[in-house]
C-alpha positions as a LaTeX table, in Angstrom:
\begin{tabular}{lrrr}
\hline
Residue & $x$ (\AA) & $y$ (\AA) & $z$ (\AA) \\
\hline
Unk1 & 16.82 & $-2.69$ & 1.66 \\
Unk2 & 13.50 & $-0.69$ & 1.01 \\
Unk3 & 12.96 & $-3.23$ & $-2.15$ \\
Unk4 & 13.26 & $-5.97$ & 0.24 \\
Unk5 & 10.60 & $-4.39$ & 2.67 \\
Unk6 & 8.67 & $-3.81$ & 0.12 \\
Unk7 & 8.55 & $-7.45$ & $-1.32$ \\
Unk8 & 7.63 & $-9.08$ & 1.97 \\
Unk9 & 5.10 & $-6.39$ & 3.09 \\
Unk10 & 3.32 & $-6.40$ & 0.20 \\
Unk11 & 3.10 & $-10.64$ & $-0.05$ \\
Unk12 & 0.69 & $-12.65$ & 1.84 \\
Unk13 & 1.80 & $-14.95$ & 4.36 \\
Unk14 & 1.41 & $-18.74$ & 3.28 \\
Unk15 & $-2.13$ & $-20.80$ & 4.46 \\
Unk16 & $-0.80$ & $-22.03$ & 7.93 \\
Unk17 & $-0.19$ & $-18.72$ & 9.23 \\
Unk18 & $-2.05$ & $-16.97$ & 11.98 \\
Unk19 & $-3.39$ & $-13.45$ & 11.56 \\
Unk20 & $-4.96$ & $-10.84$ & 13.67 \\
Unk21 & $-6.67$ & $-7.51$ & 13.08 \\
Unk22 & $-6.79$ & $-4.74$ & 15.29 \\
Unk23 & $-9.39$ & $-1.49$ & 14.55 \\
Unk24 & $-12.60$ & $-0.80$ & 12.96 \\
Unk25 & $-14.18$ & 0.58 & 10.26 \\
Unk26 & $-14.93$ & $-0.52$ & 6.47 \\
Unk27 & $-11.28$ & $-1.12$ & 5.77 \\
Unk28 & $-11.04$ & $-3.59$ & 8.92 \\
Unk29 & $-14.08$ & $-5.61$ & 7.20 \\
Unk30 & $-12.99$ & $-5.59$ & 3.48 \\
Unk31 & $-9.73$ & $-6.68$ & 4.75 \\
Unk32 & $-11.16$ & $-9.73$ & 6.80 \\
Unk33 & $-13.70$ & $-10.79$ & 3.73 \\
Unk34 & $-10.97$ & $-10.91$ & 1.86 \\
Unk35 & $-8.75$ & $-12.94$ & 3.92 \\
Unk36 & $-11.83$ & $-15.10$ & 4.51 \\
Unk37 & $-11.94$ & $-16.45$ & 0.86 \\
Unk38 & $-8.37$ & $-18.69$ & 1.67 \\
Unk39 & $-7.33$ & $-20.98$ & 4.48 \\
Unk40 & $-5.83$ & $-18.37$ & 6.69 \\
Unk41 & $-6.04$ & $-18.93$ & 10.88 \\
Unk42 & $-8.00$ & $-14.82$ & 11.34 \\
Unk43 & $-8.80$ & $-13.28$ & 14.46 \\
Unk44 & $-10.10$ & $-10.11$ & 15.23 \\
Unk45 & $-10.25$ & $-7.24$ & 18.07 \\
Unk46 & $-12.64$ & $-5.06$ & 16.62 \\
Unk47 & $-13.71$ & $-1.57$ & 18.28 \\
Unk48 & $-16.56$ & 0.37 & 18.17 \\
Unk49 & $-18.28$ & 3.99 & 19.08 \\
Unk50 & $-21.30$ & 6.06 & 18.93 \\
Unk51 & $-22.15$ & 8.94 & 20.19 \\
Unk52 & $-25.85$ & 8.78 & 19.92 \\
Unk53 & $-26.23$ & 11.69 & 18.20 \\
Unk54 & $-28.73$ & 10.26 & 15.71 \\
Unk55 & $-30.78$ & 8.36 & 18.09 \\
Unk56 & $-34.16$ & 8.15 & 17.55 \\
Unk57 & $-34.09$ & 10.01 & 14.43 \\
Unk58 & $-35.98$ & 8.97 & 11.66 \\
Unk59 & $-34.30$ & 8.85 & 8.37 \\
Unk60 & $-36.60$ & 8.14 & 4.83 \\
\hline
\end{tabular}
């Protein structure tokens, strides 16, 4: 049963398939690039935060 799992989580679904991605981050956007490069149906709900703490710094 885990081999099974394992097998099918692991494969892409075929180029007619719809796919959505939930979060943030770099992980979110290497994912999406990547899923870009084939005929895949991607949407996205992508979330953000900041708590200011470096505004109006200046960095070199």
């Amino acid at each position: 049963m885990l081999k099974t799992f394992l097998k099918h989580y692991f494969e892409l679904p075929t180029a007619n398939k719809r796919i959505a991605c939930l979060g943030g981050g770099v992980g979110t956007a290497q994912v999406l690039k990547g899923l870009k490069q084939e005929q895949y149906n991607v949407s996205a709900i992508v979330s953000m935060a900041d708590d200011g703490g470096s505004a109006g710094r200046v960095r070199p």
